[in-house]
Structure formats: C-alpha cells, structure tokens
N, CA, C and O of each residue as an XYZ file, in Angstrom:
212
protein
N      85.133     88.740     15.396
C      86.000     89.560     16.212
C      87.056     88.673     16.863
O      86.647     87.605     17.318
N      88.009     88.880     16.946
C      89.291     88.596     17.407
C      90.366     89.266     18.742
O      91.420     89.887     18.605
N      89.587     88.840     20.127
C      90.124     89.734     21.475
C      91.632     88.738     21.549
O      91.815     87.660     20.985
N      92.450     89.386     22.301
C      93.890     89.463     22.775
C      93.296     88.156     23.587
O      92.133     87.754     23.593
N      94.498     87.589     24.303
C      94.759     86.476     24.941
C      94.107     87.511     26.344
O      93.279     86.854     26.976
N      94.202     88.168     26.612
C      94.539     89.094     28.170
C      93.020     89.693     28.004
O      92.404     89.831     29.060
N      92.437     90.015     26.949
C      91.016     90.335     26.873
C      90.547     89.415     27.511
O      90.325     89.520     28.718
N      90.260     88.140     26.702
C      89.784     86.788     27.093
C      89.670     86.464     28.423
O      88.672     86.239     29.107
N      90.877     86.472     28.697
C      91.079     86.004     29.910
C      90.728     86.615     31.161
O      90.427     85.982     32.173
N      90.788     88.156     31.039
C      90.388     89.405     32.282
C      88.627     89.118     32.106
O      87.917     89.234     33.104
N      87.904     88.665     30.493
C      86.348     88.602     30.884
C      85.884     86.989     31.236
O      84.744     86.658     31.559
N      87.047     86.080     31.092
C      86.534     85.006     31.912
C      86.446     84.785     33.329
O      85.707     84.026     33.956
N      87.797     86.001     33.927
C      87.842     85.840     35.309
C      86.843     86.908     35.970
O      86.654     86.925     37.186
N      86.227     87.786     35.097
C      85.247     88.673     35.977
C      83.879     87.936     35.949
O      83.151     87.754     36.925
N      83.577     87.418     34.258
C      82.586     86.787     34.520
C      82.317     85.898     35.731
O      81.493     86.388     36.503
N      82.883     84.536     36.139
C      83.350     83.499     36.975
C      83.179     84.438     38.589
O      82.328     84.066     39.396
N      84.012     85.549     38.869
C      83.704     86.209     39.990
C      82.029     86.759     40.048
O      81.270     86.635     41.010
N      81.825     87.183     39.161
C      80.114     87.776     39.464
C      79.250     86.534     39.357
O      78.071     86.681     39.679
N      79.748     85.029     38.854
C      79.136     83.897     38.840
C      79.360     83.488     40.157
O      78.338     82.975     40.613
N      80.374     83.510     41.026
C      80.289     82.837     42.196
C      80.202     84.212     43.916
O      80.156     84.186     45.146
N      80.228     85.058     42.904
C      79.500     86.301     44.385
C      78.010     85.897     44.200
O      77.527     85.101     45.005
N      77.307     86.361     43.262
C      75.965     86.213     43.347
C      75.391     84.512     43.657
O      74.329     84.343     44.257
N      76.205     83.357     43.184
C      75.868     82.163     44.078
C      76.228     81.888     44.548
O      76.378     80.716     44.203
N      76.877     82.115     45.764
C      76.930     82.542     47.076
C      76.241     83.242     47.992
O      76.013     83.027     49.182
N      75.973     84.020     47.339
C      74.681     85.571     48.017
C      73.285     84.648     47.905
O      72.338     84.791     48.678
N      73.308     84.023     47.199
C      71.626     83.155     47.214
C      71.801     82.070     47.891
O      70.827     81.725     48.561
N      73.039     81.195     47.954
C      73.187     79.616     48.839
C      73.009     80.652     50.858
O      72.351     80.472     51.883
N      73.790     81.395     50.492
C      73.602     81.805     51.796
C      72.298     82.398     52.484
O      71.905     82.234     53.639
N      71.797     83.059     51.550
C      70.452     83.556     51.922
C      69.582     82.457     52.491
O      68.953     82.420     53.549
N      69.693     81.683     51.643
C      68.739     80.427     51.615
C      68.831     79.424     53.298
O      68.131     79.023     54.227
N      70.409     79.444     52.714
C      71.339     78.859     54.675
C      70.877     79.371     55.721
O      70.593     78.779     56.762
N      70.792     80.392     55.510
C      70.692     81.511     57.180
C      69.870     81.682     57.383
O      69.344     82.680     56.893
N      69.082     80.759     58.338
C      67.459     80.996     58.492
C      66.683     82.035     59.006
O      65.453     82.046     58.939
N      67.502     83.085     59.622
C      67.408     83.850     60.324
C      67.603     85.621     59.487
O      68.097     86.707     59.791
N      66.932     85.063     58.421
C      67.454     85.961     57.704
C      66.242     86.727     56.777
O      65.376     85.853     56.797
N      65.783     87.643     56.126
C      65.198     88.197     55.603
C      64.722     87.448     54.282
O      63.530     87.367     53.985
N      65.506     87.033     53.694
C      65.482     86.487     52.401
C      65.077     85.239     52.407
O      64.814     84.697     51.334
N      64.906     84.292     54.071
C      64.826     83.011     53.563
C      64.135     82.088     52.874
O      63.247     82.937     52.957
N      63.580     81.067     52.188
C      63.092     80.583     51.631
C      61.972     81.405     50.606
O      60.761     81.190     50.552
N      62.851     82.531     49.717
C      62.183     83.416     48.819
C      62.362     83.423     48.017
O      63.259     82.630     47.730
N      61.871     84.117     47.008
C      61.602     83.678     45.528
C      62.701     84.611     44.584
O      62.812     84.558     43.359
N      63.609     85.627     45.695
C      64.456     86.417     45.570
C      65.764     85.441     45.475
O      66.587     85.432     44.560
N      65.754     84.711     46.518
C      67.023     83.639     46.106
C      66.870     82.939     44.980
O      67.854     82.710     44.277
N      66.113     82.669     44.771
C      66.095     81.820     43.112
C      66.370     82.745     42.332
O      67.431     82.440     41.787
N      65.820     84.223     41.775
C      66.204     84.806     40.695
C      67.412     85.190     40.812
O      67.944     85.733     39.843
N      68.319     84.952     42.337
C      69.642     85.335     42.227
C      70.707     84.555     41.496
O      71.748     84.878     40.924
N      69.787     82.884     41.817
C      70.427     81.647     41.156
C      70.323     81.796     40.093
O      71.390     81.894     39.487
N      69.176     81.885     39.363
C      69.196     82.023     37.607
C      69.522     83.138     36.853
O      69.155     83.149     35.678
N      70.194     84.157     37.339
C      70.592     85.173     37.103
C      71.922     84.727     36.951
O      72.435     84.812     35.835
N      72.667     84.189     38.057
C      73.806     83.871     38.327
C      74.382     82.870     36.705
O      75.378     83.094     36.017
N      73.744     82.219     36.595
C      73.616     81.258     35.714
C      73.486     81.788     34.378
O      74.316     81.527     33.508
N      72.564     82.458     34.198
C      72.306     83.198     33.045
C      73.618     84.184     32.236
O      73.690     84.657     31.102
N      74.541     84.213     33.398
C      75.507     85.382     33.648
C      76.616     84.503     32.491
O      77.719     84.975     32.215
C-alpha cells in the first residue's frame, strides 16, 4: 500500500500525541503522591501501552 505524504504524516503526528498524552498520564500518576494511582500497577500498563502504541 502506498499512503499520500499528508496520510503519513497526519498518522505520525496522532500516533506521537497518544504516545506522549498517555506517558505523561503515567509519569504523573506515578509523581503525585497524593494521588489514587500511586505506585500502581495501572501506571505501568499505561507505560507499556504507551509504547506498544
């Protein structure tokens, strides 16, 4: 298959955004001690998800 220059490029920049919302959403979870999520096993699958992405 053969996508447009502008294909390419609109799914590298969404990918890259849902790569750095969701690691962010887990560095922070992890940061904020005061927080529901902290030191859980929920922040990691956010990381390897993120990654996986």
């Amino acid at each position: 298959m053969d996508y447009s220059l502008t294909t390419r490029l609109a799914a590298e920049f969404f990918g890259t955004a849902i790569m750095i919302i969701l690691g962010n959403g887990s560095v922070a979870t992890v940061d904020l001690e005061r927080t529901k999520g902290s030191n859980s096993v929920g922040s990691s699958f956010q990381l390897v998800m993120a990654s996986l992405l």
